[in-house]
C-alpha positions in Angstrom: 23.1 -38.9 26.6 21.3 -37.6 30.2 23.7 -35.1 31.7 24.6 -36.2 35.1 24.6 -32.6 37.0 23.0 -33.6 40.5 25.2 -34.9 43.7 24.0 -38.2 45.1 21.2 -38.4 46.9 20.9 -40.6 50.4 18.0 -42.8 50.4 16.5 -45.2 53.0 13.9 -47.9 52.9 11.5 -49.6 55.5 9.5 -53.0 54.4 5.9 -53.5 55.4 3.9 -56.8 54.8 0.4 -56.7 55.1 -2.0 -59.2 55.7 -5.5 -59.3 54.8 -8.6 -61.3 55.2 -8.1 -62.8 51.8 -4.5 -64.2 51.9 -3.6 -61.2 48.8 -0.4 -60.9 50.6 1.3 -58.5 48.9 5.3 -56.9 49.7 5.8 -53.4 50.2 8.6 -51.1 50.2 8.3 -47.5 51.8 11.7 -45.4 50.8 12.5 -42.0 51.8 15.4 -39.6 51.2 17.1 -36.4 51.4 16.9 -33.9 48.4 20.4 -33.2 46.8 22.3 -29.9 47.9 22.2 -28.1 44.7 21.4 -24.8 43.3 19.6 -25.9 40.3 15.9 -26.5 41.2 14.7 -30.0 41.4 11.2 -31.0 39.9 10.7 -34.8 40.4 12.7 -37.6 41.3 12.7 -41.0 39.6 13.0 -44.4 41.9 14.6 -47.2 40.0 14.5 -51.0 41.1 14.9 -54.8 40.1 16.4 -57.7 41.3 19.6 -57.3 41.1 22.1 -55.5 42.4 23.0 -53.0 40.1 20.6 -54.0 37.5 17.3 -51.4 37.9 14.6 -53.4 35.4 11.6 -51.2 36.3 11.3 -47.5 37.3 8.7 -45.1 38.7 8.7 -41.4 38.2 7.0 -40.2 41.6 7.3 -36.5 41.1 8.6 -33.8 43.2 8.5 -35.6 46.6 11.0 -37.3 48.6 8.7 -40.7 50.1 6.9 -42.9 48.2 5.6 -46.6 48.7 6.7 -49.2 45.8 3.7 -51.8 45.9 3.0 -55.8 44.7 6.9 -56.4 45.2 7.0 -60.6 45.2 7.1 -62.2 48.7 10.6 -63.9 49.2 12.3 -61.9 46.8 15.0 -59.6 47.1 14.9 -56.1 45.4 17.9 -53.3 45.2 16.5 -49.9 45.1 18.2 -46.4 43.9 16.9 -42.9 43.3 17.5 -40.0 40.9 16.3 -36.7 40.2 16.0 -34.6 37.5 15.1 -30.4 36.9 12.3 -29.3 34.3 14.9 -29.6 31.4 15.8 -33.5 32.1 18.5 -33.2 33.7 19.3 -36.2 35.8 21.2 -36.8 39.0 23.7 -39.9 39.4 21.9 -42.6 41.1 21.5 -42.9 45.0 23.6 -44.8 46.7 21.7 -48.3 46.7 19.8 -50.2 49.3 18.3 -53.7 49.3 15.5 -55.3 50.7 14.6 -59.2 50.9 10.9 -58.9 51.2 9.2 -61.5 53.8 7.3 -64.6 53.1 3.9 -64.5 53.9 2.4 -65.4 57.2 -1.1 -66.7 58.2 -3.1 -66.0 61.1 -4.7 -68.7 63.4 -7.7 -67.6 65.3 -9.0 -70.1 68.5 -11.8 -69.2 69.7 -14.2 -70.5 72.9 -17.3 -69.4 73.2 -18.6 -71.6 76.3 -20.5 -72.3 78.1 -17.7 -74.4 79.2 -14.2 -73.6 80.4 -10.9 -74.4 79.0 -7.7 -73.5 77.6 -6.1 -74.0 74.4 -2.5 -74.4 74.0 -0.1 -75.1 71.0 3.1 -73.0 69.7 2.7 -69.4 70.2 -0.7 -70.7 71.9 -1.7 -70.4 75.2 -5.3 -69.0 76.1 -8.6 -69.2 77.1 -11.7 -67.4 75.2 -9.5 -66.0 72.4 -6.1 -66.4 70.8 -5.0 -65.1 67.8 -1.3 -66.1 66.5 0.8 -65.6 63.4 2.6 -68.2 61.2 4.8 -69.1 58.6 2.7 -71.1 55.4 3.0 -74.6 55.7 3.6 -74.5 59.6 2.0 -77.5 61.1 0.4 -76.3 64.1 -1.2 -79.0 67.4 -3.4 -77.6 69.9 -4.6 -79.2 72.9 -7.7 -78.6 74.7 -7.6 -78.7 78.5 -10.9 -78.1 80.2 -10.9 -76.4 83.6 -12.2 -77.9 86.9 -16.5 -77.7 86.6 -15.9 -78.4 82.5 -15.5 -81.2 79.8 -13.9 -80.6 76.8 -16.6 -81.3 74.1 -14.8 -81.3 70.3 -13.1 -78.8 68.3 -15.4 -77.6 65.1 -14.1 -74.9 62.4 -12.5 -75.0 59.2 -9.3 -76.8 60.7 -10.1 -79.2 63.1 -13.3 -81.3 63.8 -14.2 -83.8 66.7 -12.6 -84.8 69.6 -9.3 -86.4 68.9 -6.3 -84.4 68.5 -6.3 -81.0 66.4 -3.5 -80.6 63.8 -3.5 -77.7 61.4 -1.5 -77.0 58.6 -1.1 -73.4 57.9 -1.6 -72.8 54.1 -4.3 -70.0 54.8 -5.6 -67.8 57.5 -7.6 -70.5 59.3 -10.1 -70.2 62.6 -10.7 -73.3 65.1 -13.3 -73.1 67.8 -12.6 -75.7 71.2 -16.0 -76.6 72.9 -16.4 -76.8 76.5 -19.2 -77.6 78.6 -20.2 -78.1 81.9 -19.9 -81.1 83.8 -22.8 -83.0 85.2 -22.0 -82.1 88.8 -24.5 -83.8 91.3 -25.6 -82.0 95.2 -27.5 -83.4 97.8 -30.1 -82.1 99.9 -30.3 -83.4 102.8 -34.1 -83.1 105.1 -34.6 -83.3 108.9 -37.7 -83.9 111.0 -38.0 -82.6 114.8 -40.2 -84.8 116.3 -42.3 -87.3 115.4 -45.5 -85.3 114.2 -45.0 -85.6 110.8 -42.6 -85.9 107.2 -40.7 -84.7 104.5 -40.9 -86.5 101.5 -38.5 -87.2 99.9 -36.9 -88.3 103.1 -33.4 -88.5 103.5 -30.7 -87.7 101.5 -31.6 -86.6 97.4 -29.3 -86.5 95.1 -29.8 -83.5 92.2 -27.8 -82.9 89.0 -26.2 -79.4 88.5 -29.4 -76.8 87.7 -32.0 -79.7 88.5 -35.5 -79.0 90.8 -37.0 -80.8 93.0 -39.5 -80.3 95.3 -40.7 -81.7 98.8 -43.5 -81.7 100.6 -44.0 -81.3 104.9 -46.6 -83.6 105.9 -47.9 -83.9 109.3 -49.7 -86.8 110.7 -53.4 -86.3 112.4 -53.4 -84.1 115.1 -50.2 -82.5 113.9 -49.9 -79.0 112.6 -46.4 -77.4 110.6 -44.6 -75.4 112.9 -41.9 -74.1 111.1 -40.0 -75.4 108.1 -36.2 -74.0 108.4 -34.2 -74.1 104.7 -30.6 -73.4 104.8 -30.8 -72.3 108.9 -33.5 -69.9 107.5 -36.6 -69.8 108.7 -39.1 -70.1 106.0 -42.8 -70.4 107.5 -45.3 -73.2 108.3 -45.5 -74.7 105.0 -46.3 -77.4 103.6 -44.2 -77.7 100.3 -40.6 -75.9 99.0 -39.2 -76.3 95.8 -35.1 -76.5 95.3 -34.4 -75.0 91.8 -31.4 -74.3 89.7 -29.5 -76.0 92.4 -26.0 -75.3 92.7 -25.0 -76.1 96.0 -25.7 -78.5 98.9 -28.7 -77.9 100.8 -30.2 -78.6 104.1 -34.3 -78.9 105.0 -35.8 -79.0 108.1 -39.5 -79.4 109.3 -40.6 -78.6 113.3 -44.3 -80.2 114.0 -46.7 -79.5 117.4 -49.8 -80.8 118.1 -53.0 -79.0 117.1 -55.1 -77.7 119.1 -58.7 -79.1 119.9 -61.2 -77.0 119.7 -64.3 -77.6 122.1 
């Protein structure tokens, strides 16, 4: 029979759970403790654990430190954990006083994602973002997201491996699992509105235009005979005498105005 020549030794434990990329969850249990106060000189320790209380199924001779991590422990499962330690002759300790640990279920991340050109925000439990928004579940959480498109922008479909189209989105959380919401621009239309001093000439188109959101569109100053440009004014700038200007990538209402004098006869 082991002799028993060691006083108890006072252990403590932390739990980690990691999660990974490929859903290998796997339960961890970090312990630590304090070496026993005893003359005779220790050389290892051995950590002894199962699952229940008591009742140590499985042990693991770490050596002669007083940390060490206890890996692939089953998600959901509780484990009771005690340590002893023994001199170069085999001489063991009495076991640690004993903790216990229920180790945590696994959880799965959900990744939303907008990547424009649009505007929007995405909301749902633990949700609540625009570009990017990254949350953590429990498996078999039924997650809904709504998709609310900001002033300028249309909400255009959800795409990814949990929710397609543009109906409501409703994920079920049996992996880690990324949704992208599309938004787009609206069609916005601007109007450009032209002005004529005078009656020596035109600008065509006269009026008032309507253009779509990043449309062109030119016009052209026309004076009648005997007429001559004078000045063409865009915006309340002052542009020159000349005879066409062309709106592009317009974003915004504009204004064009044409000034026209008679030309001079030459004799």
């Amino acid at each position: 029979m082991t002799k028993r020549l060691f006083s108890n030794i006072i252990i403590s434990l932390a739990l980690c759970i990691f999660l990974s990329p490929t859903n290998s969850l796997a339960g961890q249990a970090n312990l630590a403790w304090d070496p026993p106060d005893i003359s005779t000189v220790v050389t290892g320790y051995m950590i002894h654990y199962g699952t229940s209380s008591g009742t140590y199924s499985q042990g693991v001779d770490v050596g002669n430190t007083t940390s060490y991590t206890v890996y692939n422990l089953t998600d959901g499962q509780a484990y009771y954990f005690a340590v002893t330690a023994y001199n170069a002759v085999d001489y063991q300790s009495e076991y640690s006083n004993e903790v216990s640990i229920m180790m945590s279920p696994p959880q799965y991340l959900l990744l939303t994602l907008n990547p424009g050109p649009g505007q929007g925000t995405v909301s749902g439990p633990g949700i609540s973002c625009g570009d990017t928004c990254l949350a953590v579940y429990n498996p078999g959480a039924v997650v809904s997201l709504s998709a609310t498109a900001d002033p300028g922008s249309t909400f255009d479909g959800w795409s990814g491996g949990g929710c397609s189209g543009a109906g409501p989105c409703t994920a079920t959380m049996n992996e880690n699992t990324t949704i992208t919401a599309n938004f787009k621009p609206s069609m916005v239309n601007y109007f450009i509105t032209t002005s004529v001093t005078g009656t020596g000439g035109a600008i065509s188109p006269a009026g008032i235009s309507s253009v779509s959101s990043g449309g062109i569109l030119t016009f052209s100053i026309t004076p009648k005979a005997g007429y001559r440009v004078a000045g063409v004014m865009v915006d309340g700038e002052a542009i020159g005498a000349v005879n066409s200007y062309t709106f592009s990538n317009v974003a915004a209402n504009h204004e064009i105005a044409a000034t026209f004098t008679r030309a001079k006869i030459r004799r």
